[in-house]
C-alpha positions in Angstrom: 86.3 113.4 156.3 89.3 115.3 157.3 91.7 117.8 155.5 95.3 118.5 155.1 98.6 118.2 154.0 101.3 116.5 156.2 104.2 117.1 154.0 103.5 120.8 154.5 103.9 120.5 157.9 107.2 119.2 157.9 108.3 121.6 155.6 107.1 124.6 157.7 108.4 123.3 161.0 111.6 122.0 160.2 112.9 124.8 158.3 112.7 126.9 161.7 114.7 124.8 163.8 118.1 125.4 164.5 121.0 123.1 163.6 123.4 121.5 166.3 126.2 122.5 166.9 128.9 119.3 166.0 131.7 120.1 168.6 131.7 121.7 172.6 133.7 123.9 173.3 136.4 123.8 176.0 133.8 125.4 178.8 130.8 122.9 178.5 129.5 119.7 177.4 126.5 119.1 174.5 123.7 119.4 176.0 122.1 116.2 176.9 118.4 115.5 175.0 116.2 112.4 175.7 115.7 110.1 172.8 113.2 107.4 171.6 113.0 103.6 172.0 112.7 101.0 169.8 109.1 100.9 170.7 108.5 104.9 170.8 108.9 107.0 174.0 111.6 107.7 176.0 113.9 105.4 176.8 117.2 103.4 176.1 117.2 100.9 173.4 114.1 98.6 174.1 113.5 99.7 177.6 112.0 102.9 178.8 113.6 105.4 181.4 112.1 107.7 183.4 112.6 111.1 181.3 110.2 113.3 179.5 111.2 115.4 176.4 110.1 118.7 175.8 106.3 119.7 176.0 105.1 119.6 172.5 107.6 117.1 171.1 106.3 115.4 168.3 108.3 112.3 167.1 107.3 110.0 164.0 109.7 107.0 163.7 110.5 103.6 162.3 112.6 100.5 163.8 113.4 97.6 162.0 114.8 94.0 162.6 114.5 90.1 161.5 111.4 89.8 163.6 109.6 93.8 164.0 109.2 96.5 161.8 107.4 99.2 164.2 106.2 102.5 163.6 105.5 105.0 166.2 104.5 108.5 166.6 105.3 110.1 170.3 104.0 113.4 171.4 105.1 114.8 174.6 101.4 116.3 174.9 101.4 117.7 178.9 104.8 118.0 180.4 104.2 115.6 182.8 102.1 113.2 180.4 104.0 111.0 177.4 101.7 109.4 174.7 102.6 106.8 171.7 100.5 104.9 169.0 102.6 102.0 167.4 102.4 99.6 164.6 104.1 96.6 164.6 104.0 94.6 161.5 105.6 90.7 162.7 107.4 89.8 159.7 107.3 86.2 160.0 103.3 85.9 160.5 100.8 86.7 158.3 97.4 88.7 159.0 95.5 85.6 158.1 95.2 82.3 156.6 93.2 83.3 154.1 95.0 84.6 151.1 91.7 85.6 149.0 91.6 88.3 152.8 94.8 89.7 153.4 96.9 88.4 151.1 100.8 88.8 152.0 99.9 91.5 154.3 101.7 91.3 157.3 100.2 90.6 161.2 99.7 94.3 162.3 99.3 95.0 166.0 98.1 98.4 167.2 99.6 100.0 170.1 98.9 103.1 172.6 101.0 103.9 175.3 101.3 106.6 177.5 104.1 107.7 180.6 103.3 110.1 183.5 105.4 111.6 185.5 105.7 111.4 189.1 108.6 113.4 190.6 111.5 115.9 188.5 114.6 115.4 188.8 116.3 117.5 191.6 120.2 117.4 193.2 119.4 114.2 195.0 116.2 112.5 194.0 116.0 111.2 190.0 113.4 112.2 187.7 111.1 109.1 188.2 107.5 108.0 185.7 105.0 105.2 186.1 103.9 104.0 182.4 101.9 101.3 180.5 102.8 99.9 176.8 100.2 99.1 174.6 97.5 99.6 177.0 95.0 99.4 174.3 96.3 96.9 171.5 95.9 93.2 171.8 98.5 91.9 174.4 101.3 91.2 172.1 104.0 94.1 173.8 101.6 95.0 176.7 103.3 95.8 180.0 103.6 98.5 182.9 106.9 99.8 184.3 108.0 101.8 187.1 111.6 103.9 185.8 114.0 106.6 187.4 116.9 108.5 185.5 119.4 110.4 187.1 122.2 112.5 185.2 125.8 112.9 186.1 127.9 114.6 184.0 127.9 112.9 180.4 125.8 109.9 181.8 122.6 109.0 182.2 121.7 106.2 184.5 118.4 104.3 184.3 116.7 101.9 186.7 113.0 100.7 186.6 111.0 97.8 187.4 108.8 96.1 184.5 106.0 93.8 184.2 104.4 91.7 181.2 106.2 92.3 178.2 109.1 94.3 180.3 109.6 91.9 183.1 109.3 88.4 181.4 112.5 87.7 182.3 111.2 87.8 186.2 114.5 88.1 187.5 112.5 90.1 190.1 109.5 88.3 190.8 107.6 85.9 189.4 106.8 81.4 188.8 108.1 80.9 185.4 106.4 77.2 185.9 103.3 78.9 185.6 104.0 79.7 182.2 106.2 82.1 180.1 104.4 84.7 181.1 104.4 83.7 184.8 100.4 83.1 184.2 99.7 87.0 183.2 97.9 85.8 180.3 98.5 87.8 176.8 95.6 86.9 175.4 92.8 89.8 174.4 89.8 90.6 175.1 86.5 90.1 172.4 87.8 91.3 168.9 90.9 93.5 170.7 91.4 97.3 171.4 90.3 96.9 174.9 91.7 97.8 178.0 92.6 95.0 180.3 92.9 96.2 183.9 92.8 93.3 185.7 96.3 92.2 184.4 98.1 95.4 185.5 101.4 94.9 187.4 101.0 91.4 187.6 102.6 87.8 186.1 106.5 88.1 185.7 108.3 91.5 186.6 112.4 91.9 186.2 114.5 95.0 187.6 116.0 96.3 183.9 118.3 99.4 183.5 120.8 101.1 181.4 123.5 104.1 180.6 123.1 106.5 178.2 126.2 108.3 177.3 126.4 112.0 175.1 129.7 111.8 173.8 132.1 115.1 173.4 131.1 115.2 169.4 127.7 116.2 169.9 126.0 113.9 167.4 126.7 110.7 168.9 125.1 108.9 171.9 126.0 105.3 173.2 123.9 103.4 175.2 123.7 100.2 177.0 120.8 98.1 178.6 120.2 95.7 180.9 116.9 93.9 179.0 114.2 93.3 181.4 112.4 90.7 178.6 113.5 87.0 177.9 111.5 87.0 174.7 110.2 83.7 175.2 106.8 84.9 175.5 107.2 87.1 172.1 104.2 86.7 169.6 106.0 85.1 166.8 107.3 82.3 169.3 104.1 81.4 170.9 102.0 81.7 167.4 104.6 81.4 165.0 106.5 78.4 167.0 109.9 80.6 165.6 112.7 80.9 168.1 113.7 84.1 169.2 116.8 83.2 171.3 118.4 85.8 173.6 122.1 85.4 174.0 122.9 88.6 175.9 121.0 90.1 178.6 122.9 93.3 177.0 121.8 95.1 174.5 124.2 98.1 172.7 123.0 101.0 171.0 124.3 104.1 168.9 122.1 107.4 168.0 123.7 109.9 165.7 121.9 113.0 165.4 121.7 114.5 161.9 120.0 117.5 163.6 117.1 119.4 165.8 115.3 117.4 163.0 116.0 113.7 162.8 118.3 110.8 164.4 119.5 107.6 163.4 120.0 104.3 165.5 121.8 101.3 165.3 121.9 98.6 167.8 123.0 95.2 168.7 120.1 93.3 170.7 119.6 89.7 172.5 123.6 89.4 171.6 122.4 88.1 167.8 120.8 90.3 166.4 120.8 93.6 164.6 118.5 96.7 164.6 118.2 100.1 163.1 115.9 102.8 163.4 115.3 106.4 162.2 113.1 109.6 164.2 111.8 112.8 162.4 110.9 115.3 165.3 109.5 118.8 165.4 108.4 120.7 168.5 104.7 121.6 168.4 104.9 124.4 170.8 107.8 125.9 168.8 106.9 126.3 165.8 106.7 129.7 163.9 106.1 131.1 160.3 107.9 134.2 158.7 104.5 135.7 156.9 104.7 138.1 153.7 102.1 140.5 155.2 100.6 143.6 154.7 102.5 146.3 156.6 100.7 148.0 159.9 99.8 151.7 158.6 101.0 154.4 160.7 99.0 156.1 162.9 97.8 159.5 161.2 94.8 160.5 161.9 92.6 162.2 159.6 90.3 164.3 162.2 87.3 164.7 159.4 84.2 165.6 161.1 80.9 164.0 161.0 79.5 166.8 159.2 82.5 166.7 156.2 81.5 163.2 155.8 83.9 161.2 152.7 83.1 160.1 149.3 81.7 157.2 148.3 85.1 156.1 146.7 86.6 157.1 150.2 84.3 154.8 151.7 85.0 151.8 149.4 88.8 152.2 149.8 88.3 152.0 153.6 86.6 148.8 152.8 88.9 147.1 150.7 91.9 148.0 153.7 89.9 146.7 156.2 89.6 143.7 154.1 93.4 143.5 152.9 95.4 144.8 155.8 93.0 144.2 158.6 91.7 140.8 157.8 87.9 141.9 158.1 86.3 140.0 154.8 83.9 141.8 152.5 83.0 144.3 155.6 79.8 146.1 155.8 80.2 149.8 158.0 77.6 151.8 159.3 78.5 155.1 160.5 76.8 158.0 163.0 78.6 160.1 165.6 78.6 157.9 168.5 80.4 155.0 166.2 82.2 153.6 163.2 80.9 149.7 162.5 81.9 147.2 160.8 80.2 144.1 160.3 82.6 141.3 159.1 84.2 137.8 159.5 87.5 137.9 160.5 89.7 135.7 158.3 93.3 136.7 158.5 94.5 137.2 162.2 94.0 134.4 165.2 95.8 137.2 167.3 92.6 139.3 167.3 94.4 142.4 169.2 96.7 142.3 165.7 93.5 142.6 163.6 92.0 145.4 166.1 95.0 147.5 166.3 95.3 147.6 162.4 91.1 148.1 162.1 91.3 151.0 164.3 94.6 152.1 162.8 93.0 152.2 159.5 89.4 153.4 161.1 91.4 156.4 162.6 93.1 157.6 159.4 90.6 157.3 157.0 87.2 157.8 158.8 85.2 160.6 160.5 85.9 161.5 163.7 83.6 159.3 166.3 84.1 158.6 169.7 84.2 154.7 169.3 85.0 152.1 166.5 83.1 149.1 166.8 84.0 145.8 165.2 81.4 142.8 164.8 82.7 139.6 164.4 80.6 137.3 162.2 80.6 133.9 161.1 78.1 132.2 158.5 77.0 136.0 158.3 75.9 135.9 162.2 77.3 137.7 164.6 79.3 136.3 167.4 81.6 139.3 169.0 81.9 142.8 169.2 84.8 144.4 170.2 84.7 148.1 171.3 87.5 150.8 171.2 87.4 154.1 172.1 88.9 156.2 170.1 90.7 159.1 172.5 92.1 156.2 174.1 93.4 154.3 171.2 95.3 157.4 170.3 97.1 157.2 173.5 98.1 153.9 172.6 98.6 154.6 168.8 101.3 157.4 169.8 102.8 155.0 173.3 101.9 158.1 175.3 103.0 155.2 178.7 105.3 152.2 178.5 103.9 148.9 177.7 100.9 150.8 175.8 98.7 147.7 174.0 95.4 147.9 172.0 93.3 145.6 175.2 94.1 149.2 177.2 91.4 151.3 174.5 89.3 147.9 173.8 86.4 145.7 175.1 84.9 143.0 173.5 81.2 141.4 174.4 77.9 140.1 172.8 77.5 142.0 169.9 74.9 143.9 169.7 72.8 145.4 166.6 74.6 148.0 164.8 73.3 151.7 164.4 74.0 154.3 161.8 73.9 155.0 158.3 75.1 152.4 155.9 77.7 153.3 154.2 79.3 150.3 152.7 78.3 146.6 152.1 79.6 143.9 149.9 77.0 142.9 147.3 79.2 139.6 147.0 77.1 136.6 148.0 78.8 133.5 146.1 81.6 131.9 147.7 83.4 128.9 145.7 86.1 126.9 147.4 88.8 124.2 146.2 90.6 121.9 149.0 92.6 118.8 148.9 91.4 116.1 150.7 93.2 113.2 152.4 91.4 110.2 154.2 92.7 107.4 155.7 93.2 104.3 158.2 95.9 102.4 159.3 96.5 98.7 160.0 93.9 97.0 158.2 93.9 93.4 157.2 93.9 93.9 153.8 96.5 96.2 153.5 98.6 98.2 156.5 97.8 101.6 154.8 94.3 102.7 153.2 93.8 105.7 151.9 92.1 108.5 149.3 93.9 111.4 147.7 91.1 113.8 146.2 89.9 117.2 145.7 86.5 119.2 146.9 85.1 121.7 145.4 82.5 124.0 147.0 80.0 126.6 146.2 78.0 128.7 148.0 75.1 131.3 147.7 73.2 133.3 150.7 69.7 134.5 150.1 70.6 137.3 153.1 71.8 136.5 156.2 70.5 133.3 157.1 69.8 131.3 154.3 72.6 129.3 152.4 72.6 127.0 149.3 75.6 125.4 149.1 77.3 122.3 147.9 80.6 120.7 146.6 82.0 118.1 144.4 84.5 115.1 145.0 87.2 114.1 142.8 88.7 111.2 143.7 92.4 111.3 142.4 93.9 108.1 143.5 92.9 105.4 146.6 93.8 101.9 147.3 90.2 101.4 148.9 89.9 98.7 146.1 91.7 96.1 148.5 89.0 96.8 151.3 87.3 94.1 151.9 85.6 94.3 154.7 83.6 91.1 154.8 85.7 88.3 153.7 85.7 86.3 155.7 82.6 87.9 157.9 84.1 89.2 160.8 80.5 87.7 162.3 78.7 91.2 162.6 75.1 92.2 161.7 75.4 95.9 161.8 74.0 98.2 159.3 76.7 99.3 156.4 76.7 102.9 157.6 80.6 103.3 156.5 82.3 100.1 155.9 80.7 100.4 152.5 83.4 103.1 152.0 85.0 101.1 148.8 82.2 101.6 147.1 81.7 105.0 147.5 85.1 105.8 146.8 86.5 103.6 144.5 83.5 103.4 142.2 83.1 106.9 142.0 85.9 109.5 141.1 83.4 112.4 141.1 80.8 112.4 143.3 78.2 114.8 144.8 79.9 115.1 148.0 77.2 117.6 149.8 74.4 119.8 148.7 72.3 121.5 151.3 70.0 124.1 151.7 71.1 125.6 155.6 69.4 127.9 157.3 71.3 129.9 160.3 70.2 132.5 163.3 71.4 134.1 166.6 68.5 133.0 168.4 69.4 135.8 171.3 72.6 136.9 173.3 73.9 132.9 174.4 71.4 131.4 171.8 72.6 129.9 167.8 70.7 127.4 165.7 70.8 125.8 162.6 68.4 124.0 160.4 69.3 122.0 157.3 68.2 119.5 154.7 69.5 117.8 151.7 72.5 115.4 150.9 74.1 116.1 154.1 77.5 114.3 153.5 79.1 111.5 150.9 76.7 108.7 152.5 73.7 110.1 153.6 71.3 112.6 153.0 68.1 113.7 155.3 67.3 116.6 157.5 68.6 117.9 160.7 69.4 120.5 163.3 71.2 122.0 165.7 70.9 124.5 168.9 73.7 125.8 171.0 73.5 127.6 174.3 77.3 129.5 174.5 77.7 132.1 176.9 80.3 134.6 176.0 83.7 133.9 177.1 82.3 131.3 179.2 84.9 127.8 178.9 81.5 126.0 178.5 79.0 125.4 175.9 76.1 123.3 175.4 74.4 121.9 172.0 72.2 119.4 170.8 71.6 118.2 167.5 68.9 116.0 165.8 68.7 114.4 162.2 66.8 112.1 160.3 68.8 110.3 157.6 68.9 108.2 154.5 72.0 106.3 153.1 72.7 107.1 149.4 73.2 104.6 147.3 76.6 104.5 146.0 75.6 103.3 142.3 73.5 106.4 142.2 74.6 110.2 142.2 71.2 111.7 143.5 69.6 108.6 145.0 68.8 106.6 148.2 68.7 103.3 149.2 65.2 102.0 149.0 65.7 98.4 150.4 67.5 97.6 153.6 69.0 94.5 152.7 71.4 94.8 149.5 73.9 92.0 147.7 77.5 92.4 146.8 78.7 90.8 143.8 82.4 90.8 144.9 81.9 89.2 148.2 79.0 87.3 147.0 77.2 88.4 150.2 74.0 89.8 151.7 74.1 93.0 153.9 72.1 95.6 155.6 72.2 99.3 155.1 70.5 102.4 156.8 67.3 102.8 154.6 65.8 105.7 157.8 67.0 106.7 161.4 66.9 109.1 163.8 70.5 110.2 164.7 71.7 113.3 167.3 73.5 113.8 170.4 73.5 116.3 173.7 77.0 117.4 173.3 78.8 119.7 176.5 82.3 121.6 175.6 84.3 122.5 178.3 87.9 124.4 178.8 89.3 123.6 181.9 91.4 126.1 183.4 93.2 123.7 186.1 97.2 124.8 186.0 97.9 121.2 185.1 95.8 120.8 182.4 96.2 124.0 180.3 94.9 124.7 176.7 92.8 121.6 176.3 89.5 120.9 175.7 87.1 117.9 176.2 83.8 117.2 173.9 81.6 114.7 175.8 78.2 113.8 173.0 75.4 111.2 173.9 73.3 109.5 171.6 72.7 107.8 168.9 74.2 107.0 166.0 74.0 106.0 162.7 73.7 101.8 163.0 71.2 102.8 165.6 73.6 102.0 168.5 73.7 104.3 171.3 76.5 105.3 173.7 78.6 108.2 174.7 81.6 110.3 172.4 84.6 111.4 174.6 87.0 113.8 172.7 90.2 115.2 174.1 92.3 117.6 172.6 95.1 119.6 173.4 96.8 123.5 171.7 100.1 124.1 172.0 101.6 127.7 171.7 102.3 127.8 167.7 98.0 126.8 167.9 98.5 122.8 166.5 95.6 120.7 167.9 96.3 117.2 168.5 93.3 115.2 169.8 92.0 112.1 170.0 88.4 110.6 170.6 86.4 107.3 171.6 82.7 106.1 171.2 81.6 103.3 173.5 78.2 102.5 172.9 76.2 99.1 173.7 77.7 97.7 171.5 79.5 94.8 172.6 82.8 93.5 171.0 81.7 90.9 169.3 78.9 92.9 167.5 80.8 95.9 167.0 83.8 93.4 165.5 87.5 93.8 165.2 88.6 97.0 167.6 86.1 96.7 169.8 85.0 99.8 169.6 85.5 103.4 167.6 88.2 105.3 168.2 90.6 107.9 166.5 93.2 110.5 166.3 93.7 114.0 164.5 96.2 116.9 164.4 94.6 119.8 163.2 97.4 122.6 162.3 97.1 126.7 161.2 97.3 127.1 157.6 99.7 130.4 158.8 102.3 127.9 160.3 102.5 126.2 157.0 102.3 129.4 154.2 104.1 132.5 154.2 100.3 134.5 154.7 98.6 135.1 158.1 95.4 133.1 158.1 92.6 131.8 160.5 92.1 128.0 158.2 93.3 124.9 159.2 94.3 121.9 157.7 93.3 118.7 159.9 94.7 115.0 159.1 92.6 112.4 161.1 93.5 108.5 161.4 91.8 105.7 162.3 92.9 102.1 163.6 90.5 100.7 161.4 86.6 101.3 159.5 84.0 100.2 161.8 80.1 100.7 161.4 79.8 101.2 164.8 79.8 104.2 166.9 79.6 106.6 163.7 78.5 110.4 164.1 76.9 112.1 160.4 79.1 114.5 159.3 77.5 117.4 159.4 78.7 120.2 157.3 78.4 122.8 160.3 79.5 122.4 163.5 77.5 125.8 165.7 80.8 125.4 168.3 83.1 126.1 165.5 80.9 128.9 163.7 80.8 130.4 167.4 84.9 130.3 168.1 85.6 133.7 168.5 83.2 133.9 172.0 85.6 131.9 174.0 88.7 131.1 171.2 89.7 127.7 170.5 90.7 127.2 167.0 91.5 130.4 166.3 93.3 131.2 170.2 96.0 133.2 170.0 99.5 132.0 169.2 101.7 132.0 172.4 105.3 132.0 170.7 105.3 135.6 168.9 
């Protein structure tokens, strides 16, 4: 289950964004920006074009006419690499013929689409991209295309090739006596969501094109398109036996922009009918928070020798700045000659060389003189990093005795290593509680287009010492609409085990619920070595024991883990119990099913960085195993940083499964932004908030949800989550 706010995220990024100027001047033009399509993605009106917007765009839209309502969300993720999801709700067709199923709920069709680019625009030769539309959806608007855009002056001109869905006009190429479709064939494979190669670039294909025009008044665009689709091969025709005539070739388009922010769109299409549309956009890479912080003390050092020592209430007050201005939680410090320690998690700063140059700031002032400060990096109370400074050299820096002095010049950081000294200071504090809202949800179901949970955990914590943890949490389900799921009516003809479609009842029928409660038991097994061992009720639907080893060299882009569990599913009429009996009866579907009464569950998982130039700041997770129906396949999760530190990623499992057993989707798939809470508050912080989707609830292809992951509790060794911004 994933966590976070969206609205906050708006209200963050939008806020920073500067407004656009309404008029040019005499001297120059308004700048020309690409803008979306109907569909998502750059384009013209219904057509795409061969531009890319800014690295780290992020666009959430809606379109809506007679026959489509879509919504889209585009991310310009690489700046050569577009990527869309869409939903399409066909207003005059109906999920299914079964009202007691989906009731008035709308046929939804799910979408992906992505553009790459193939050559920049330069004096001569037009910015040109090769693309597919919903590559991964269920045929309804699937086709390639081939564009190029070239800009002269206030115009933009656009020329591309289509196929499928953007060519069905085959005024290129293409024997419409084969069939609408010129005998592509827009049916799906098994139970949808799979990728259909073997239809790429072929049936009809039309040339389509179009001018984009940025007016003098810098708000207003026109357009105009040459439609590369006939629409006579257009779901609600073929299914729906309802005409969708096309009168025009032309299409006509207006795009007023209310700001950095947002657009609207109007346009005339098929030469009878109307559309209009709206876009909310932010840019992921440039994105920025003004923080209320703690003001960097000036450097003053206190020269105290070993031998003068300070008070214990000296000591304590170093502590609590550490804690407050440096971002080191609860520290423990040992102190001898050679070094100053300190032993803490470091929960304020992702810019790390912030938190060290404030540490030693403070460690300077306030300490005895010693010829290095030392700061261990912990996490779960085990060690993970130590970062060295020497202290002569720090004061050069501290004073900017050269130009471009920085705190990396007096600093190394490594393996830690075990701390030596006296102890001076530790926190006796060994409770942590916790409060978080919680949001969960899918999109497109049958039963209803949007299900979802609105609720609130609440955590607790105790450590017996350094490795041993009790810890639990509470959910309190504040509102959901997981009443209307219902998942097997009709059967979708599946005999998997109910490992998370049973999500109504667990939800629904319980607004507070013992979410997790687990006894954990953590160790830095040596220098590249972490483990984990736990047992208990390990998340909302299971329970069992488990765990986890992880081989992560320092600052290496590469790790390696493996986990193992054996599991029970609770029983969701129960707080504290499990089910006992594999098969189980439902008294509002008035049918038999199967749940997960004991299995083994795990996967090998490899991390890995790249560092190739044209795939920066991403990160793939490949896993391989089992999971928790007792299917077995392989987990592939991408995910990509920008510069303000938003993670947007995505992931599928493809196990052997086929579609027809794993049911409607075909298989698992899903997408997440996870976002820095100090992008969203006024306060510097290392949290995130993470809102995850899903096409739809599947049994299939499900991890546990374990309530430690070792590659997050190891970050700091090689920084992911809590990298560095790039745009201060």
């Amino acid at each position: 289950m994933k966590q976070g706010i969206l609205f906050s995220l708006s209200a963050a990024a939008l806020t920073t964004l500067p407004a656009a100027s309404p008029l040019a001047d005499e001297f120059s033009a308004p700048a020309f920006t690409p803008s979306q399509t109907d569909f998502g993605g750059v384009g013209l009106i219904q057509m795409p074009s061969g531009r890319m917007a800014a690295e780290g765009e992020f666009t959430a839209g809606g379109t809506f006419n007679d026959e489509y309502h879509h919504y889209t969300v585009s991310l310009q993720l690489l700046p050569w690499l577009e990527s869309t999801i869409r939903y399409t709700l066909v207003q005059d067709l109906l999920y299914s013929n079964d009202e007691n199923f989906s009731g008035d709920t709308k046929y939804t069709d799910k979408g992906i689409d992505f553009k790459v680019r193939l050559l920049k625009e330069s004096y001569w030769l037009p910015e040109t991209s090769i693309g597919v539309r919903d590559f991964g959806g269920t045929g309804l608007f699937d086709g390639e295309f081939i564009a190029a855009s070239k800009h002269i002056g206030p115009l933009d001109f656009t020329l591309g090739i289509g196929w499928g869905y953007l060519g069905n006009s085959a005024n290129f190429r293409g024997d419409k006596a084969l069939g609408n479709d010129c005998d592509r064939g827009t049916e799906y494979k098994g139970k949808g969501g799979s990728v259909d190669f073997e239809r790429w670039f072929s049936g009809c294909s039309a040339l389509f094109g179009g001018i984009e025009y940025q007016s003098p008044w810098q708000p207003l665009r026109l357009k105009l398109e040459y439609d590369g689709n006939d629409y006579t091969s257009d779901f609600p025709v073929t299914r729906g036996g309802i005409d969708m005539p096309q009168d025009s070739k032309l299409n006509y388009g207006m795009l007023y922009r209310l700001s950095d922010w947002g657009d609207l769109r109007l346009s005339y299409e098929r030469g009878n009918t109307w559309t209009v549309g709206f876009n909310l956009n932010t840019n992921f890479n440039q994105m920025k928070a003004i923080w209320r912080d703690e003001p960097t003390p000036a450097y003053q050092p206190r020269h105290t020798s070993p031998e003068q020592g300070l008070s214990a209430k000296e000591w304590e007050q170093l502590a609590q700045d550490l804690h407050t201005i440096a971002g080191y939680q609860d520290p423990t410090v040992y102190a001898s000659e050679e070094a100053i320690t300190v032993v803490a998690p470091q929960t304020k700063y992702r810019n790390r060389d912030e938190a060290h140059q404030r540490a030693a700031t403070l460690l300077a002032n306030q300490a005895p003189e010693a010829k290095e400060y030392r700061l261990v990096e912990t996490a779960n109370h085990q060690a993970v990093t130590e970062t060295r400074i020497d202290r002569e050299q720090f004061a050069r820096v501290a004073q900017h005795e050269y130009f471009n002095a920085d705190i990396s010049d007096a600093s190394s950081v490594g393996s830690p290593s075990t701390p030596n000294g006296k102890l001076i200071a530790k926190s006796d504090k060994a409770w942590d509680i916790s409060v978080a809202p919680t949001l969960q949800q899918s999109f497109g179901g049958s039963e209803d287009f949007y299900l979802f949970n609105i609720g609130v955990n609440a955590g607790a914590s105790y450590w017996f010492g350094d490795h041993v943890e009790l810890g639990g949490g509470l959910y309190f389900n504040i509102y959901d609409n997981y009443d209307q799921f219902l998942y097997e009516v009709p059967p979708d003809g599946t005999d998997l085990k109910r490992v998370r479609t049973l999500v109504r009842q667990y939800i629904n029928d319980n607004p507070v619920r013992v979410n997790n409660l687990q006894l954990t038991w953590m160790d830095r097994l040596g220098d590249n070595w972490y483990s984990q061992a736990y047992a208990g009720y390990l998340e909302m639907m299971f329970g069992g024991v488990g765990g986890e080893i992880l081989y992560r060299p320092f600052g290496s882009n590469w790790a390696v883990g493996l986990d193992a569990n054996y599991v029970i599913q609770r029983d969701p009429d129960s707080q504290l119990g499990f089910f006992t009996e594999e098969v189980q009866f439902d008294p509002i579907t008035n049918r038999n099913y199967r749940v997960q009464t004991g299995a083994v569950t795990g996967h090998a998982t490899v991390y890995y960085q790249p560092q190739w130039e044209w795939l920066p700041n991403t990160l793939f997770k490949v896993s391989a195993g089992q999971y928790l129906t007792e299917d077995k396949g392989i987990t592939i999760d991408f995910s990509k940083q920008f510069d303000s530190g938003v993670i947007v990623g995505a992931f599928a499992a493809k196990t052997n499964l086929s579609a027809e057993e794993f049911g409607e989707g075909s298989y698992n798939k899903g997408f997440y932004i996870s976002i820095p809470f100090d992008v969203m508050t006024v306060k510097p912080s290392t949290n995130r908030a993470t809102i995850s989707w899903l096409p739809l609830s599947r049994d299939g292809g499900q991890m546990l949800n374990r309530k430690y992951q070792l590659f997050s509790v190891t970050d700091a060794r090689s920084p992911w989550y809590g990298r560095k911004p790039m745009n201060k």
